[in-house]
C-alpha positions, 0 to 999 in steps of 0.5 A: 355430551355437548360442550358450549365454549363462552368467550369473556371479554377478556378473552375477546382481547386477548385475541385482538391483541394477538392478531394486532401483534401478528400484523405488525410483526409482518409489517415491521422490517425487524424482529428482536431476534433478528436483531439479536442474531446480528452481533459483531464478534470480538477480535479473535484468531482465525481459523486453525490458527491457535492450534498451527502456532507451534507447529508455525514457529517451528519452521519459521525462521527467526528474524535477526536484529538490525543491529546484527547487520552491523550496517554503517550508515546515517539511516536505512529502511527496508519496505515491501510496497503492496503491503506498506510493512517496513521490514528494517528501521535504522533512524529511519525518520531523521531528515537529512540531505538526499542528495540526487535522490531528490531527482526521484521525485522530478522523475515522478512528476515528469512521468504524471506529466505524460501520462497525463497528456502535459507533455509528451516522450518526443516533445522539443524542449528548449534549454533555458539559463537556469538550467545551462548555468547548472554545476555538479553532474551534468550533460553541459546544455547550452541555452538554447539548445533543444532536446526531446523530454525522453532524451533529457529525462534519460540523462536525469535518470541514468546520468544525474545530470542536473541541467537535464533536470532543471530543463524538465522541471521548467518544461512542467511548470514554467520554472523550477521554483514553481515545480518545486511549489509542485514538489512539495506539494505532492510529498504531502499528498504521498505521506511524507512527512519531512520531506522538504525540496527547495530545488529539483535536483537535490544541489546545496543552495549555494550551489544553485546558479545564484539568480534562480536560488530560493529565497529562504535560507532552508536546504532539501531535505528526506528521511530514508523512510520518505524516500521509501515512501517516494520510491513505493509511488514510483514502482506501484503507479508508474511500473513501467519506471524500468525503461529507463533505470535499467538503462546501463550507458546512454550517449546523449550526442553523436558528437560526445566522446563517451556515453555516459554511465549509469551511476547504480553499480548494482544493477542486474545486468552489471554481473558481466561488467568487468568493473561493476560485477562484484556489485550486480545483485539479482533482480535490482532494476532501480532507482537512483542514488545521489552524493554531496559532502553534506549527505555522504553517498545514498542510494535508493535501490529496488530489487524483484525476486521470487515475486517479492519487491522489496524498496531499500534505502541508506543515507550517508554511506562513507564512500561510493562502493560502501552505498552499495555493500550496504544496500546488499545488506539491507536487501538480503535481510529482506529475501533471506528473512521474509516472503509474500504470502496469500493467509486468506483466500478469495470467498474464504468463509469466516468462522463464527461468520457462515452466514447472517440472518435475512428478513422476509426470504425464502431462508432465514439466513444466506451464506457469506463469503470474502470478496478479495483475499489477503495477502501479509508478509510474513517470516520465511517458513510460517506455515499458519501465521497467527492471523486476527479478525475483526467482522462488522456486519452492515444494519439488520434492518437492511438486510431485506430480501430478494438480496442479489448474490454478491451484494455487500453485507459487512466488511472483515479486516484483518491484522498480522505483526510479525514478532519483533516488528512494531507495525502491524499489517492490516488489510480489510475486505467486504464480506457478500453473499454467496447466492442470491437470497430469495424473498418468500411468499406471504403464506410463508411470511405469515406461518413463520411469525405464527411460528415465531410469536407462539414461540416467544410467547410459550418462552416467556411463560415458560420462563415464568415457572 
C-alpha cells in the first residue's frame, strides 16, 4: 500500500524556519548553552580544605598575643616581605622620629642611582660645606676633600655617619633639600603613609647647619610600619644591600686611629665578639638603627632562617641594648610562630573549575590549570590551611577555537587570614589551558548544532506535558 506524503504550508515553514536556525547557530559565535556553562562560583574553600580543618588546627601552633611579648617600646612591627602579611602590630602607624633610620632611604636611592647608571661605586665625590659643617655621628669630611660614592656610602651604612650622607645626597640631586624633595617623593610611591623627611639623615632641625636647614618649621617623621615598608623595598629590589650592612668594622682612612664599628650589635657574625655576642642573632645580616633624645633608640633589623625574611622594627627603645633584646623578641615571635609556606601548587587544577567550555573545537571544553603557585604564611605546623577561592572566567564569547595551549582564559585569586591576625593574604594568578584546543571541522560543526537544536527543541516540548 502506497502512502503520499502532502507537505502544507505550514509544514514548508516549519522547515525553512528550522534550517534558518541552523545556519545562524553556526554562524554565531555563542549558544545559550555555552553561555550558561560559563559562571563564575561563589567564594568557597579549596580542595579538602573543610575536611583537614580539624586535623589543621591540631598540629597547628597557636599564636601568642602581642601583649604576652611584654615589649616596652614606643611602636613594633613584624613583616614577612614576599607576602606583605604583618605578622605583629604594636602602634604600628603612629609617626614618630626614626632617627638614622632615616638613612635607609638615602641608602635606597643612592643605590637606584647606580643602578641606574647616575652615579658609580668608584665615582670621586667632592665634599661640600653643608656636609663638612654636619654634628652627631659622623667621619669629620672636610670641604674639599674627595671620596669614593662606595667609600662614603660604607661610612653611611655601617657608621652612620651623617656628613657621609649628606655628601651622597648632594651628589644625587645637586643639594640635600632637593634630595629631600626626591625623599618624599618616593615614600609616596612605596605606600608610606606618614612618612615625612625634611633632611637625609634623620638630624633634628636645629641640629642641621643652620644655613642649609629647611624652611618649614615640621620635623622627620616614620611609622614603624613605614619604615617596614621602606626596609621590604630595600631587601626585595636591591637583595645585594648586605655587601654593606653585614660590614662589621670599617677604617675609612690610613691615617684614622681606629675603624669605626658597626652600630648593629646583632649581627650574625657578632656571635664571636667578645662585646657584641650576647646580642648576634642567627641569620641577622640588616638594616640600620638610629638615636636622638626625641626618638629614643630604633632599630630596623632583618634576619633569614629556614628560608623565611622576616623585616622587624621598634621605635623608642630606653637604651642601646634594650633596641636590641626587643628586637629578639619581636623576631622570635616570628620564627617560632609562622613558616612560608607553598598552599597551592603550579597547574594546580581548580575544583569546580577542570575545564571551561569552548566553541567550535574538536572538544567541547579544554582542561585548566594555574599558572603560578601561591604561597601564604601561615602558622607553624597547619597542615591544610583553610584556603578560599574566588574564579572569574574570561567572556565565552572569546573562547573560539583553535586556542593555543597556555593562553589565559580566567584568573583565580586566593585568600588566607591566619586566625587572630586582622589582614588577609591575598594572591591572584591566571588560569590557562593545559593543551592546545583544536577547531573542528565543518561536518562536526554542522552535526553538533543538528544535535544540539533537536535537543533544545525536544526539551522544551518535553517540558510542555
Amino acid at each position: 500500500m502506497k502512502h503520499k506524503y502532502k507537505f502544507s504550508g505550514k509544514q514548508f515553514v516549519i522547515k525553512t524556519a528550522t534550517v534558518g536556525l541552523l545556519l545562524n547557530m553556526l554562524a554565531s559565535p555563542v549558544n545559550s548553552a555555552l553561555a550558561d556553562a560559563v559562571k563564575t562560583p561563589a567564594t568557597t574553600e579549596s580542595g579538602t580544605a573543610a575536611a583537614n580543618k580539624a586535623t589543621a588546627k591540631a598540629t597547628a601552633v597557636k599564636i601568642p598575643s602581642v601583649e604576652s611579648l611584654g615589649l616596652n617600646l614606643k611602636s613594633a612591627v613584624l613583616l614577612e616581605p614576599t607576602t606583605g602579611e604583618v605578622l605583629l602590630s604594636l602602634n604600628a602607624d603612629v609617626p614618630l622620629p626614626p632617627a638614622s633610620m632615616t638613612k635607609m632611604m638615602t641608602e635606597y636611592l643612592v643605590t637606584e642611582a647606580v643602578n641606574k647608571g647616575q652615579l658609580s661605586w668608584d665615582q670621586k665625590v667632592v665634599v661640600q660645606e653643608n656636609a663638612s659643617k654636619q654634628i652627631g655621628s659622623r667621619i669629620f669630611l672636610a670641604q674639599g676633600d674627595e671620596h669614593t660614592v662606595k667609600e662614603l656610602y660604607i661610612a653611611m651604612a655601617v657608621g652612620s655617619a651623617n656628613d657621609a650622607t649628606v655628601a651622597l645626597a648632594e651628589e644625587v640631586a645637586g643639594s640635600e633639600q632637593e634630595f629631600v624633595a626626591l625623599m618624599n617623593e618616593t615614600a609616596q610611591k612605596m605606600g608610606m603613609k606618614t612618612a615625612y623627611f625634611i633632611n637625609s639623615t634623620g638630624l633634628n632641625r636645629a641640629d642641621m647647619p643652620a644655613k642649609f636647614q629647611p624652611d618649614t618649621d615640621r620635623e622627620t617623621v616614620m611609622s614603624a610600619m613605614d619604615a617596614a615598608i621602606l626596609a621590604k623595598h630595600i631587601v626585595t629590589d636591591h637583595p645585594d644591600f648586605t655587601d654593606f650592612t653585614t660590614i662589621q668594622s670599617y677604617k675609612f682612612r690610613e691615617r684614622d686611629k681606629a675603624p669605626m664599628v658597626n652600630y648593629n650589635w646583632m649581627l650574625e657574625s657578632n656571635k664571636n665578639v667578645t662585646n657584641f655576642k650576647a646580642y648576634a642573632y642567627p641569620g641577622l645580616d640588616g638594616l640600620k638603627t638610629g638615636h636622638t633624645n626625641n626618638a629614643g633608640n630604633c632599630f630596623t633589623g632583618t634576619a633569614v632562617r629556614d628560608g623565611m625574611r622576616l623585616i622587624s622594627v621598634v621605635m623608642g627603645a630606653d637604651s642601646e641594648p634594650h633596641r636590641f633584646t626587643e628586637t629578639k623578641k619581636v623576631l622570635d615571635f616570628g620564627f617560632n610562630n609562622f613558616e612560608v609556606k607553598q598552599v597551592v601548587a603550579p597547574k594546580a587544577v581548580i575544583a569546580g573549575n577542570e575545564t571551561v567550555p569552548v566553541l567550535k573545537g574538536k572538544n567541547k571544553s579544554v582542561p585548566i590549570v594555574t599558572d603560578a603557585g601561591v604561597t601564604f604564611i601561615v602558622p607553624k605546623g597547619t597542615a591544610s590551611p583553610q584556603i578560599k577561592t574566588a574564579v572569574v572566567i574570561n567572556d565565552p564569547a572569546t573562547l573560539v577555537a583553535p586556542i593555543a595551549g597556555a593562553s589565559k582564559v580566567g584568573k583565580v585569586t586566593y585568600s588566607y587570614q591566619v586566625e587572630g591576625i586582622t589582614q588577609v593574604q591575598e594572591k591572584t594568578v591566571n588560569l590557562i589551558t593545559a593543551e592546545e584546543a583544536e577547531k573542528a571541522g565543518w561536518f562536526k560543526l554542522l552535526m553538533r548544532a543538528i544535535g544540539e537544536f533537536f535537543g533544545d527543541l525536544f526539551k522544551g516540548i518535553k517540558n510542555l506535558f
